[in-house]
C-alpha positions as CSV (number, residue, x, y, z in Angstrom):
1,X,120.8,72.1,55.6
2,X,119.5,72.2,52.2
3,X,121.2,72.0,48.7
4,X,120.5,72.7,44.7
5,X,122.0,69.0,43.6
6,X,120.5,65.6,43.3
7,X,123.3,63.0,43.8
8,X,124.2,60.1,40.8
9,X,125.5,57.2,41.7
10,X,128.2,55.4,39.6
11,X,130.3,52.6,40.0
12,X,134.1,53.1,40.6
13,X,136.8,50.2,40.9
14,X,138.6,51.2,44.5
15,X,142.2,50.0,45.1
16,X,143.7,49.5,48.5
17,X,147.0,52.0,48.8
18,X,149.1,50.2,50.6
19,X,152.0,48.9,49.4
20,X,152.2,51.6,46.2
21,X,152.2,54.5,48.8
22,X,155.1,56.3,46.9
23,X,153.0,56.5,44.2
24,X,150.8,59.2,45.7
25,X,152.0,62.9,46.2
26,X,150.3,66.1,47.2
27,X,151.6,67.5,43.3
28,X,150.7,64.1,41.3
29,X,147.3,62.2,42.6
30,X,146.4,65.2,45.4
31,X,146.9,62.8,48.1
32,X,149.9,61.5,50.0
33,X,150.0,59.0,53.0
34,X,152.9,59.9,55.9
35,X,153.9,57.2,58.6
36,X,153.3,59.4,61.7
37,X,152.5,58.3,65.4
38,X,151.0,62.0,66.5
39,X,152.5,62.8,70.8
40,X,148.5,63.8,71.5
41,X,146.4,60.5,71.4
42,X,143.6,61.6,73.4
43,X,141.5,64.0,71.0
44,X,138.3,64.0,73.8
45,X,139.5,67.4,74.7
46,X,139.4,71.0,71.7
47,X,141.3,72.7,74.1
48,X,143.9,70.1,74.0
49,X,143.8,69.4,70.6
50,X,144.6,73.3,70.1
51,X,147.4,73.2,72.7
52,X,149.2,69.9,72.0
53,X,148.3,68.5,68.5
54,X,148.4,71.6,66.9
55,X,151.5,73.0,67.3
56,X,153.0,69.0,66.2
57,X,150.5,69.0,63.0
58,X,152.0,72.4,61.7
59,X,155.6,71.4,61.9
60,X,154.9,68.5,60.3
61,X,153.2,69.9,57.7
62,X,155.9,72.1,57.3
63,X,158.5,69.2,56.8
64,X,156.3,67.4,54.5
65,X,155.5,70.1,52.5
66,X,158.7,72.7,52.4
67,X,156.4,75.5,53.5
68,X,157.1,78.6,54.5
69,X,153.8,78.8,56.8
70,X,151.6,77.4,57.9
71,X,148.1,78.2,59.5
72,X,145.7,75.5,61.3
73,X,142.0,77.1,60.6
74,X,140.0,74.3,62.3
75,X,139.7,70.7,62.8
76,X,136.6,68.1,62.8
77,X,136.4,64.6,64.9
78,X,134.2,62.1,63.5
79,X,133.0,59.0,65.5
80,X,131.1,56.8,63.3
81,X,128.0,55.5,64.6
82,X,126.2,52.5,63.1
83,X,122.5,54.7,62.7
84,X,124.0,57.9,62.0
85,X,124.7,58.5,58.0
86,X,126.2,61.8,56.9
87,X,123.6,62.8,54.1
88,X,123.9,66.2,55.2
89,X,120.3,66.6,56.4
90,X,121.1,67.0,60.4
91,X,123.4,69.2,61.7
92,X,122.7,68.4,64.9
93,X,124.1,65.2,65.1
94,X,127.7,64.4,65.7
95,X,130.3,65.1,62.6
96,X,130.0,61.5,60.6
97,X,131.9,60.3,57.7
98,X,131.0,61.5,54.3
99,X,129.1,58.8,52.0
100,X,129.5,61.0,48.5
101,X,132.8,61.8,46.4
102,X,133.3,66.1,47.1
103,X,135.6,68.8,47.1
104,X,135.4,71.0,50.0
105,X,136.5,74.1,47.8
106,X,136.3,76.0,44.4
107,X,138.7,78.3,43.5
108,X,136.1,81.2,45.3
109,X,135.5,79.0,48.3
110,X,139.4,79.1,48.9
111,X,139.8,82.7,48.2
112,X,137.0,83.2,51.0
113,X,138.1,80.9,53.3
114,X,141.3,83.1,53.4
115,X,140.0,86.2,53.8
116,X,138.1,84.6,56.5
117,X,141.1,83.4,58.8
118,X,144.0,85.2,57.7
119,X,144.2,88.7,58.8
120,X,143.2,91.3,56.3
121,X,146.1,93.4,55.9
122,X,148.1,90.0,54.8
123,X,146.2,89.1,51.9
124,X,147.3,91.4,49.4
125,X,150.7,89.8,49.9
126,X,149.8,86.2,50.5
127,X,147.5,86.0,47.5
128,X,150.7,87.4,45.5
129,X,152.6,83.7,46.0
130,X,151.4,80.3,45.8
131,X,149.4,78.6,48.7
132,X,147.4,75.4,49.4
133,X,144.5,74.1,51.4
134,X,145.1,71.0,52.9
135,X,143.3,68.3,55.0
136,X,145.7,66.6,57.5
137,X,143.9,63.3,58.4
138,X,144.5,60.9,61.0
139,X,142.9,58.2,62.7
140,X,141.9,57.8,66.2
141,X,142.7,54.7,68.5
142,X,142.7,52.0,65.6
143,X,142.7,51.7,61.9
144,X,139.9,52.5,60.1
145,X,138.7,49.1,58.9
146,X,135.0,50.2,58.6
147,X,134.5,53.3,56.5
148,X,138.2,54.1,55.3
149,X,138.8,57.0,53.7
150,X,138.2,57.2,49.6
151,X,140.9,59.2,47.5
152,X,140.3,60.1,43.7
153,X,143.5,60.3,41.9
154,X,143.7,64.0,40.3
155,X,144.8,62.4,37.4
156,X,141.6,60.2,36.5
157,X,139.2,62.8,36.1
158,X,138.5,65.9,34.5
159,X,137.9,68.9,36.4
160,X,135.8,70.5,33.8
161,X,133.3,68.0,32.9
162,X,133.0,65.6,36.2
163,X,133.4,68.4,38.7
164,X,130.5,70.2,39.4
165,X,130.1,73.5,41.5
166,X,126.8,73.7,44.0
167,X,125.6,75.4,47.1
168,X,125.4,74.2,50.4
169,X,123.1,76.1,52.5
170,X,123.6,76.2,56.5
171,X,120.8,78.2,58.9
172,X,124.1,80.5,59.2
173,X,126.2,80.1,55.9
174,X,126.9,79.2,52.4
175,X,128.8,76.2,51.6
176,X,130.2,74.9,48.8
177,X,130.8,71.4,48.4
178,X,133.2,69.9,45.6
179,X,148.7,55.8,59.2
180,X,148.0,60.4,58.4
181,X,147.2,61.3,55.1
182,X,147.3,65.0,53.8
183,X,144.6,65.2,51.3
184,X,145.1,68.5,48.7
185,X,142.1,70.7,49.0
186,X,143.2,73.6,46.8
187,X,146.2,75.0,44.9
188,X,146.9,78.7,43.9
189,X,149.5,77.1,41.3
190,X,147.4,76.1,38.4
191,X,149.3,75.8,35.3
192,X,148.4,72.0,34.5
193,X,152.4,70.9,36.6
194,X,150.2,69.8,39.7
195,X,147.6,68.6,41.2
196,X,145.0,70.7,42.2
197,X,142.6,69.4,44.7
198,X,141.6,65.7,46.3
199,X,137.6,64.3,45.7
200,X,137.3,61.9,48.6
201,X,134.7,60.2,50.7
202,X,134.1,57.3,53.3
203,X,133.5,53.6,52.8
204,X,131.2,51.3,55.0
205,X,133.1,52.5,62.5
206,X,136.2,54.4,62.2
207,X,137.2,57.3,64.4
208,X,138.8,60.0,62.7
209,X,140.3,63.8,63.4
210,X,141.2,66.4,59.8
211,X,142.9,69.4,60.6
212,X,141.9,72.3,57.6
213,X,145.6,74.0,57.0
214,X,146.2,76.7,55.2
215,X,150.0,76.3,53.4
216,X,152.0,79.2,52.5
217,X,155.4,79.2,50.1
218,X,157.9,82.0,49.7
C-alpha cells in the first residue's frame, strides 16, 4: 500500500475514561463506552462471528442508538504481536492496531461505502434521512492493558484545519484514511448539533474485534 501523506507527530495529553464514562456520547465527543458481556466469546471462527455475534451486535446497536436499521458491513480482528506495527506498509500480515490518529471516512468515502453494501434501489430513499457509520469495538479475552484504544473528543478539534483528506492506495482499491465502545465514523446530520465522526488510534498486546455498521433513522 502506498499513500500521498507524510505523518507529524505531536504531543497530546491522554486521559483514562473510566470513571467519567457518561461524559462521552455518540452526539457529544463521537464516542460512547457500553457495559456489554457479548454471548459469542470465541471470535477464531468468520462464519461464527457472522452467525452468532452478528445478529447480538445489531440489536444492540439498535438499543443503544434508537435506530431504525441497522446493517453490519464487515468486521476486522486484530491480535497484536510484539514485531508486527501497523504502518500500513504490509498487507499481508495479520490486521494490527493502528499507531496514527485517523478517520476511516470523509463525507465521499461514506457516500461510497453505501452504495457499495446497501442495495442500489434503496439509496435514493436512505440517503433522503439521516444515517451513521459506526465502529462497534470490543475486546477479546482480556482488557486491553497494552495498546488501548485512543479517542479524540469531537469537540477538541477542528474539522477544517486539523483534518486532513488523503489517499490510501491498495493493489485493488482506493482508501481514504481520516468493556464495547461504539466509535462515530460518520454522520449524514451535519448542522453543528452533533458530533460528526471519532479520530482514534492505539497505544503501546491487546486482542480486539470492530464491527463497521451502517445505522439507519426514520
Amino acid at each position: 500500500m502506498t499513500s500521498n501523506f507524510v505523518l507529524d507527530v505531536h504531543d497530546v495529553e491522554i486521559q483514562n475514561l473510566r470513571g467519567t464514562e457518561a461524559t462521552a456520547t455518540l452526539d457529544t465527543t463521537g464516542s460512547q463506552l457500553y457495559k456489554h458481556a457479548a454471548k459469542h466469546t470465541a471470535f477464531t471462527s468468520d462464519a461464527e462471528i457472522k452467525e452468532e455475534y452478528y445478529p447480538e451486535s445489531i440489536e444492540l446497536l439498535r438499543r443503544i442508538t434508537g435506530a431504525s436499521r441497522v446493517v453490519l458491513c464487515d468486521h476486522t480482528i486484530r491480535r497484536c504481536k510484539v514485531s508486527a506495527i501497523d504502518d500500513g506498509t504490509d498487507t499481508a500480515k495479520p490486521a494490527q492496531p493502528a499507531t496514527q490518529a485517523h478517520i476511516d471516512q470523509t463525507n465521499a468515502a461514506a457516500l461510497a461505502r453505501l452504495r457499495l453494501h446497501m442495495p442500489t434501489e434503496e439509496v435514493p430513499e436512505l440517503l433522503k434521512h439521516r444515517f451513521q457509520i459506526i465502529n462497534l469495538w470490543h475486546p477479546i479475552s482480556h482488557p486491553a492493558h497494552d495498546r488501548p484504544l485512543a479517542l479524540c473528543d469531537y469537540r477538541t478539534f477542528d474539522g477544517q484545519k486539523d483534518v486532513l483528506p488523503v489517499a490510501l492506495i491498495f493493489p485493488d482499491r482506493e482508501g481514504e484514511a481520516f468493556a464495547l465502545i461504539l466509535i462515530k465514523f460518520y454522520d449524514s446530520l451535519q448542522d453543528g448539533s452533533v458530533a460528526l465522526y471519532t479520530p482514534h488510534t492505539a497505544r503501546p498486546f491487546r486482542e480486539s474485534i470492530e464491527l463497521r455498521a451502517f445505522v439507519f433513522y426514520d
